[in-house]
C-alpha positions as CSV (number, residue, x, y, z in Angstrom):
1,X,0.0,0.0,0.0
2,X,1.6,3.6,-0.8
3,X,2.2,5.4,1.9
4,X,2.0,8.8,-0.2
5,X,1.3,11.3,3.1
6,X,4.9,10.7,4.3
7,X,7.0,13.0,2.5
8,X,9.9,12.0,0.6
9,X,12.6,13.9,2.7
10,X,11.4,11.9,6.3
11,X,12.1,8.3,5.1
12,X,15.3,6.8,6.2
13,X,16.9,3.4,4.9
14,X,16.6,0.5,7.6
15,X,20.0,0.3,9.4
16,X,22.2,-2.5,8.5
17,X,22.1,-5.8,10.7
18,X,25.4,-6.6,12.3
19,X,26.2,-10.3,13.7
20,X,26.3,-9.1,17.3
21,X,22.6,-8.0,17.2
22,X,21.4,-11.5,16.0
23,X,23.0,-12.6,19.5
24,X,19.8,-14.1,21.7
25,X,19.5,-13.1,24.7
26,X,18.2,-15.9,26.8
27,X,17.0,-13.0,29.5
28,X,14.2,-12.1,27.4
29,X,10.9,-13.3,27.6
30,X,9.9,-16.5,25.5
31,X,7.8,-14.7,23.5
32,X,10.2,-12.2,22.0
33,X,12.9,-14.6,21.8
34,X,10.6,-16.8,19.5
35,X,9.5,-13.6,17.1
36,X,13.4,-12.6,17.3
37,X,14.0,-16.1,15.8
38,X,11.3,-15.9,13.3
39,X,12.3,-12.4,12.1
40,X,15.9,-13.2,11.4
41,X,15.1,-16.0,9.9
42,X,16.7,-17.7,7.6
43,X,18.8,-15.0,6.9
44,X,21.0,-13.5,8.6
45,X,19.6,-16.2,11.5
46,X,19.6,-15.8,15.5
47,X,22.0,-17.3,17.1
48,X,23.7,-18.4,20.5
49,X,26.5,-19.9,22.4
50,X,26.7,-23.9,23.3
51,X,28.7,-24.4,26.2
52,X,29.8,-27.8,26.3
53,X,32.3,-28.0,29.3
54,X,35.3,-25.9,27.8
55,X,33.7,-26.3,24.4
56,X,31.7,-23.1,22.9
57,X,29.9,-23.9,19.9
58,X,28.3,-21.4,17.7
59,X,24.7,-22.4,17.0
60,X,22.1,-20.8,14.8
61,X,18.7,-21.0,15.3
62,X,15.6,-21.3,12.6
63,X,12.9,-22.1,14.5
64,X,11.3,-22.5,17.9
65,X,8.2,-22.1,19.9
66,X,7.8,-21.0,23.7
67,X,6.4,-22.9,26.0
68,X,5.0,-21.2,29.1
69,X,5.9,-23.6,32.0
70,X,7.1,-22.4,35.7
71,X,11.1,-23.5,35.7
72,X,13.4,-22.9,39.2
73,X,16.6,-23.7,36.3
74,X,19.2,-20.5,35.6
75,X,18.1,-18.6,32.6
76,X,20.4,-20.7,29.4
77,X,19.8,-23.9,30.8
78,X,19.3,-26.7,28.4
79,X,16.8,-29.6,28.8
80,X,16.6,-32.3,26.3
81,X,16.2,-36.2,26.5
82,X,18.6,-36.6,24.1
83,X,16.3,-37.7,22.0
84,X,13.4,-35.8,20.1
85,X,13.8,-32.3,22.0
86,X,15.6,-29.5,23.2
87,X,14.2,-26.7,25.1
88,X,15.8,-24.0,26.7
89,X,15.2,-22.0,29.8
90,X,14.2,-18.0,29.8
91,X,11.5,-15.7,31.7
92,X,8.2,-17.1,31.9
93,X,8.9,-20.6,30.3
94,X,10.8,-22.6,28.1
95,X,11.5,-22.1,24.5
96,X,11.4,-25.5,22.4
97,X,14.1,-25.3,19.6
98,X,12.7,-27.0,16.2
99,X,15.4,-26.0,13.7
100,X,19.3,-25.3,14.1
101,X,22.8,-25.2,12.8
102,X,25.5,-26.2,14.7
103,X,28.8,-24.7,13.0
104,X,30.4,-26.4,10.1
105,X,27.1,-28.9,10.2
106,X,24.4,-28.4,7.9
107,X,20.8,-27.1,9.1
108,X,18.8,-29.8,10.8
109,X,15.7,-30.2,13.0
110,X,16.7,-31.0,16.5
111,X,15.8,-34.7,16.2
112,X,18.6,-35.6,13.6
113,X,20.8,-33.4,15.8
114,X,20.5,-35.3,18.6
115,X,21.1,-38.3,17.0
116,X,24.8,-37.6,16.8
117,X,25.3,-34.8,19.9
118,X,24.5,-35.6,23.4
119,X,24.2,-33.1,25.8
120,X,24.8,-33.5,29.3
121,X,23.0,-31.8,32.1
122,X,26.3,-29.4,32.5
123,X,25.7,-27.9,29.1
124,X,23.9,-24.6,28.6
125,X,23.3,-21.6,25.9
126,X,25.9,-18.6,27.3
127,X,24.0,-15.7,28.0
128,X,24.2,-12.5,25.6
């Protein structure tokens, strides 16, 4: 739809996306976290920090949906059966990751992750 009562001279161009603000911060609320997902997807993508023991492992992140639950776990914290899910702790609930991309692996859904990463209890998504 034209938008012919702005004038000309007010319109700006949309500032340029840097890497650092596709960074997730876990702190948010689910909600936003999940429509900061979907809005940089799939390109330039959200994305995080793995921690797994010493390891750091850039992961980015296509799709999810939040889950509102009551958690007592640390904001980042990761739970997963290893299996068919991963779901990650923030305010208000948990947000279920669907779709990722661990570095130098190709995108995946979580379930053909997990068939060749295990995570342990330990591991958890570094906060922003």
């Amino acid at each position: 739809i034209a938008q012919s009562h702005i004038p000309d001279s007010e319109l700006k161009p949309a500032p340029k996306i840097f890497k650092e603000d596709c960074l997730i911060d876990w702190s948010m609320k689910g909600e936003r976290i999940v429509n900061f997902v979907r809005g940089l997807a799939p390109y330039p993508a959200a994305w995080s920090i793995l921690k797994r023991g010493e390891e750091e492992l850039s992961v980015k992140i296509f799709k999810a949906r939040f889950e509102e639950k009551a958690h007592s776990a640390a904001v980042g914290t990761i739970y997963t059966d290893n299996k068919t899910y991963i779901k990650v702790a923030c305010q208000e609930g948990l947000v279920a990751i669907e779709e990722l991309q661990v570095a130098g692996k190709k995108r995946m859904a979580v379930r053909d992750l997990l068939l060749g990463l295990t995570l342990n209890n330990s591991d958890h998504f570094k906060l922003k």
